[in-house]
DRENPA-3360 file (N, C-alpha, C; in nm, 2 decimals, always signed):
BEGIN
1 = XXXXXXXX = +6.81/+11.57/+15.94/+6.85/+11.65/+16.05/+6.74/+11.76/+16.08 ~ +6.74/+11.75/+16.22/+6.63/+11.88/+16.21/+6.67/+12.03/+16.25 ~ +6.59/+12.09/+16.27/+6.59/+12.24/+16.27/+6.66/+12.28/+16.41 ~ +6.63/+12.20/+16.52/+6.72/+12.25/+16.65/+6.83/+12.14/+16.62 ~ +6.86/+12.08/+16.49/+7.00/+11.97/+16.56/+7.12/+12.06/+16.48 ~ +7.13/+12.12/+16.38/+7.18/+12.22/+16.26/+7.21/+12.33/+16.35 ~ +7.34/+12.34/+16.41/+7.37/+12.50/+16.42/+7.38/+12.63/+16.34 ~ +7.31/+12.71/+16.40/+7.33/+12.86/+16.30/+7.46/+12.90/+16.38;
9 = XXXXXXXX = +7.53/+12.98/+16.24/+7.66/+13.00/+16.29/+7.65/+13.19/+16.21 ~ +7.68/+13.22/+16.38/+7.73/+13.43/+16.32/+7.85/+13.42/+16.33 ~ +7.89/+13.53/+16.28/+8.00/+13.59/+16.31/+7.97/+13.71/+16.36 ~ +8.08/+13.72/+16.49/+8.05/+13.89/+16.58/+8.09/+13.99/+16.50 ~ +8.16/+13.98/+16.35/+8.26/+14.11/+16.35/+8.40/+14.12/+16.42 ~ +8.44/+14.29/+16.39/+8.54/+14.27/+16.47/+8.53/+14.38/+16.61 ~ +8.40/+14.41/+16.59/+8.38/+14.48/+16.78/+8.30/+14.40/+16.83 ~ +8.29/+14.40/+16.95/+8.20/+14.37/+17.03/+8.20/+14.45/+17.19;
17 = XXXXXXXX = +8.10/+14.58/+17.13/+8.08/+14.67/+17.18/+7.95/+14.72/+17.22 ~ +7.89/+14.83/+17.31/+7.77/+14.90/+17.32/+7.77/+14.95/+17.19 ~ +7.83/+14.98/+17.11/+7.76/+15.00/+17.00/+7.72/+14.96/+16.83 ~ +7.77/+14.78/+16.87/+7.73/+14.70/+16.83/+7.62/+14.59/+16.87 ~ +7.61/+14.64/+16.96/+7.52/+14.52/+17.07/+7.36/+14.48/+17.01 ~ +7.32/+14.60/+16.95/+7.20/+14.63/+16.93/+7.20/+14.52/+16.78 ~ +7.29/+14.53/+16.70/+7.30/+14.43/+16.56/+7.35/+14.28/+16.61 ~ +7.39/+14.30/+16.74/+7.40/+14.10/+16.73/+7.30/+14.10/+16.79;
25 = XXXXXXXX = +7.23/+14.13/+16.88/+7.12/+14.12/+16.96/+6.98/+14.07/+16.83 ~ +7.00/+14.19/+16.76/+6.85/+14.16/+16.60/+6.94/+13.97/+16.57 ~ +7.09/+13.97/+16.52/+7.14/+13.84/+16.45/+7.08/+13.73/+16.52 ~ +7.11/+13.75/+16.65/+7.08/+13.63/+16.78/+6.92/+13.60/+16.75 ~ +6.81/+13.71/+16.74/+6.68/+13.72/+16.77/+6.65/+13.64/+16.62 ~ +6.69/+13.69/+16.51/+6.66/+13.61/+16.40/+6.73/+13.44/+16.39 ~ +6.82/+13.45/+16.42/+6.94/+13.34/+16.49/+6.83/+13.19/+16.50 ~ +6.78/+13.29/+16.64/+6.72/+13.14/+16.72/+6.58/+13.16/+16.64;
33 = XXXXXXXX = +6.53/+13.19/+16.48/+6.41/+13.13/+16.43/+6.50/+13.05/+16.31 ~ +6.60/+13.02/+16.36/+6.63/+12.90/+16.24/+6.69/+12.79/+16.28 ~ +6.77/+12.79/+16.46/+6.76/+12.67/+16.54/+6.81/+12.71/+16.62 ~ +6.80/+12.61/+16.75/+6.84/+12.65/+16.85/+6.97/+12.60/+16.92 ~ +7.06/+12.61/+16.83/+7.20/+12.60/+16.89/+7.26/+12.73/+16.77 ~ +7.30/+12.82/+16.86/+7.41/+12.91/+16.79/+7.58/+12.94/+16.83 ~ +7.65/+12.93/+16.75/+7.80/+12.91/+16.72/+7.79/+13.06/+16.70 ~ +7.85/+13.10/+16.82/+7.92/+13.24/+16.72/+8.07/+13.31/+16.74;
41 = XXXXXXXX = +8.08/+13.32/+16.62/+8.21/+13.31/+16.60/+8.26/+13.44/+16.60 ~ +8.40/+13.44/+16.69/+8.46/+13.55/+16.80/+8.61/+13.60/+16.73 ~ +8.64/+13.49/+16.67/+8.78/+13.50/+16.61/+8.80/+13.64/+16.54 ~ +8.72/+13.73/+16.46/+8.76/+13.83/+16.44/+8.73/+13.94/+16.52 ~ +8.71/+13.99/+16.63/+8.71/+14.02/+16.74/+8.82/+14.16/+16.79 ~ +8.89/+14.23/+16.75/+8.99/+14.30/+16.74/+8.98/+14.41/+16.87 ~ +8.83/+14.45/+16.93/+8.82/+14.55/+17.01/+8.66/+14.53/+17.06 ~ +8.65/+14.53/+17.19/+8.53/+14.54/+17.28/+8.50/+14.62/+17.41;
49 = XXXXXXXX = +8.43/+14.59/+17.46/+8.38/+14.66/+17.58/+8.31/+14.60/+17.70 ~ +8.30/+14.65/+17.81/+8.21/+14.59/+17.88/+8.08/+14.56/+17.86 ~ +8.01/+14.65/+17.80/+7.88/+14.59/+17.73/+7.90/+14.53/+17.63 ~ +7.98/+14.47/+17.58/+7.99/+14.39/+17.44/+8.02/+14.22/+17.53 ~ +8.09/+14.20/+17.64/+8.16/+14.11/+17.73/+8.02/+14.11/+17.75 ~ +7.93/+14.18/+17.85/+7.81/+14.11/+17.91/+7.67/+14.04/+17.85 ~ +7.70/+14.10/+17.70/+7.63/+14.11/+17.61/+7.62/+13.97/+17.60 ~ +7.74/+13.91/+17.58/+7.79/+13.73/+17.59/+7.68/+13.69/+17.67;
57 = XXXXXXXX = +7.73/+13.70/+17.74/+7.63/+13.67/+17.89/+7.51/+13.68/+17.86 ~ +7.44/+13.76/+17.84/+7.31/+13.80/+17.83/+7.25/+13.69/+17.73 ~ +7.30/+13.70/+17.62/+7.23/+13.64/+17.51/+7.28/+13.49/+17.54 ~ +7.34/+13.44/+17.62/+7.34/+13.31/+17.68/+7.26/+13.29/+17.73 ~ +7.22/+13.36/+17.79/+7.08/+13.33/+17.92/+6.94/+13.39/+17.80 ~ +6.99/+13.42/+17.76/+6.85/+13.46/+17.63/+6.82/+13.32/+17.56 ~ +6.94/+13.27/+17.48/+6.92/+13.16/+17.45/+6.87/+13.01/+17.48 ~ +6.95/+12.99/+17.62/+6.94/+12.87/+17.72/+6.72/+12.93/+17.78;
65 = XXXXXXXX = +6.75/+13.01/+17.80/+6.57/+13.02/+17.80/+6.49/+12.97/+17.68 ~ +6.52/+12.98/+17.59/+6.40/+12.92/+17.47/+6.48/+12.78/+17.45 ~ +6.53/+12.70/+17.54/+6.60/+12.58/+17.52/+6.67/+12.57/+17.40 ~ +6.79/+12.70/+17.37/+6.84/+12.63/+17.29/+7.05/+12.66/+17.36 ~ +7.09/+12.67/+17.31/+7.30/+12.67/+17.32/+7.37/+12.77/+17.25 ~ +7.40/+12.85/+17.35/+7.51/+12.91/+17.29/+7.60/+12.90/+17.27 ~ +7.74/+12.86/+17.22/+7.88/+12.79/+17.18/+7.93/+12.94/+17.12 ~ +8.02/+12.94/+17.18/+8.11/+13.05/+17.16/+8.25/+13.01/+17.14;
73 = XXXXXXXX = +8.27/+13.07/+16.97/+8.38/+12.96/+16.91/+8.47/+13.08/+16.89 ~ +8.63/+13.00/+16.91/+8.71/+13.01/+16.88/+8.78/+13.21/+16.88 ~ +8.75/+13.27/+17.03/+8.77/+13.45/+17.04/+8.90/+13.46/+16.98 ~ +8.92/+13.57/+16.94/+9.04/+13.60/+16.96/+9.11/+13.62/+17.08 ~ +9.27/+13.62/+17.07/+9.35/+13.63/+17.20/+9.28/+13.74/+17.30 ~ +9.25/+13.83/+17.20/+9.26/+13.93/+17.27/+9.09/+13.96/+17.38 ~ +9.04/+13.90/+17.30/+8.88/+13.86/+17.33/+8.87/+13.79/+17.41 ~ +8.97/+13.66/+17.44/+8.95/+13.56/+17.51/+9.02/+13.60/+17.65;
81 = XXXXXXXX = +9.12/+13.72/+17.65/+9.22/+13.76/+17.78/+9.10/+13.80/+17.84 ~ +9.03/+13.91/+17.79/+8.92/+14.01/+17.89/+8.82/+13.88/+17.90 ~ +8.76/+13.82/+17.84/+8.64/+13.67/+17.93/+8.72/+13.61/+18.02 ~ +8.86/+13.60/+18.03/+8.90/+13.47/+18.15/+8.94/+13.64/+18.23 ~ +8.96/+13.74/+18.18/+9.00/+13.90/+18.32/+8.88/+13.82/+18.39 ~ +8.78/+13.87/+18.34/+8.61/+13.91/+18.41/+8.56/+13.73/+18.47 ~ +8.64/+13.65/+18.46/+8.56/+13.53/+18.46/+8.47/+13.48/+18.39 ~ +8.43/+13.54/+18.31/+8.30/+13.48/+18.21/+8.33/+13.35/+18.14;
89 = XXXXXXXX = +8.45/+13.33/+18.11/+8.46/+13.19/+18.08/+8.42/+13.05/+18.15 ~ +8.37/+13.10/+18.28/+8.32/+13.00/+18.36/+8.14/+13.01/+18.32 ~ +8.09/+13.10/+18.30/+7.96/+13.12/+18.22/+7.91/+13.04/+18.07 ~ +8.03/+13.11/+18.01/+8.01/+13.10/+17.86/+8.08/+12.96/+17.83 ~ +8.02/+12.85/+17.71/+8.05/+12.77/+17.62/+8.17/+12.78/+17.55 ~ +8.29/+12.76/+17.57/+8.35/+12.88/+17.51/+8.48/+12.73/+17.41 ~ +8.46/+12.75/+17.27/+8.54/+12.61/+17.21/+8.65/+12.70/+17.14 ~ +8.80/+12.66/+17.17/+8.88/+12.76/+17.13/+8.91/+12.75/+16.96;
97 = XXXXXXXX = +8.90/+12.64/+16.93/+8.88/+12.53/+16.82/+8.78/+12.45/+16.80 ~ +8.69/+12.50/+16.67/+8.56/+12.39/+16.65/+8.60/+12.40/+16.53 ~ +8.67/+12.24/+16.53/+8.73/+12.21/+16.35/+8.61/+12.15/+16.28 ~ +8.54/+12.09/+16.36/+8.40/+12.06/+16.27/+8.31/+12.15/+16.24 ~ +8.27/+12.20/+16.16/+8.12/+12.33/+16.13/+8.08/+12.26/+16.03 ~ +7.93/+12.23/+16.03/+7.88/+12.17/+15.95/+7.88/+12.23/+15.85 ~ +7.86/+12.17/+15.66/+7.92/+12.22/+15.60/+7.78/+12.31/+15.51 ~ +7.66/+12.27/+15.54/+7.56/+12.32/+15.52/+7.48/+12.48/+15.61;
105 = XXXXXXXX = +7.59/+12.52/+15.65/+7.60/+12.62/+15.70/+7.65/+12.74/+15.67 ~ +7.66/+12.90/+15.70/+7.70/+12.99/+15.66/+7.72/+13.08/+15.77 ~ +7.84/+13.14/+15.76/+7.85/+13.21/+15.90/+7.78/+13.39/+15.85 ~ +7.66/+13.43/+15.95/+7.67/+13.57/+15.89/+7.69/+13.68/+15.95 ~ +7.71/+13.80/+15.96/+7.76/+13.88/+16.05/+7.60/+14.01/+16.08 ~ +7.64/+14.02/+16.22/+7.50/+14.08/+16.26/+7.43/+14.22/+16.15 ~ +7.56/+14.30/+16.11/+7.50/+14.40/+15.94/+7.46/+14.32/+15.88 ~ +7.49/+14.17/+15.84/+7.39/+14.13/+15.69/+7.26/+14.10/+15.75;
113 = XXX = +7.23/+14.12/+15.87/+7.08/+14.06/+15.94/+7.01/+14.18/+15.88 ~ +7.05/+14.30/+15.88/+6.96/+14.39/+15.92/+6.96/+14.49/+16.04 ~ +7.04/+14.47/+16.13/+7.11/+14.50/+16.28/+7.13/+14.62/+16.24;
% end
């Protein structure tokens, strides 16, 4: 398998906010030097923001530029109400259930980057 076929898998945490943005932003940027499909995982998710919502966005169109996929797995309820409020669900990759994750994988959260 190669290096872009192996998804990297984060985890958001549980904000996704302006003032977390800056630590998934470093996760995503180290992210895509280990391949280019990223899973990131939403499920613990408990409180966010509009900059944390656009932030999605952003780093989709960050990603899909160096040809690689964003997959946006499984938000929370409460994560997943404000992306279908704002429409972004029509943007974002969004799998409410991805019972497969490869097993040679490790989900990490944007603090253990360094973020």
């Amino acid at each position: 398998m190669t290096r872009e076929e192996v998804p990297v898998v984060l985890d958001a945490g549980t904000e996704l906010s302006a003032a977390t943005a800056g630590g998934l932003r470093s996760a995503v940027a180290d992210a895509l030097r280990q391949g280019r499909t990223i899973h990131l995982q939403l499920g613990s998710v408990v409180s966010y923001d509009a900059v944390g919502l656009g932030l999605l966005v952003g780093q989709r169109r960050r990603i899909e530029a160096t040809g690689g996929h964003l997959l946006c797995v499984d938000p929370s309820p409460t994560l997943y109400a404000g992306i279908r409020k704002l429409g972004f669900h029509r943007v974002l990759d969004i799998r409410l259930d991805l019972s497969e994750q490869p097993a040679d994988t490790s989900a990490t959260r944007p603090s253990d980057v360094g973020g």
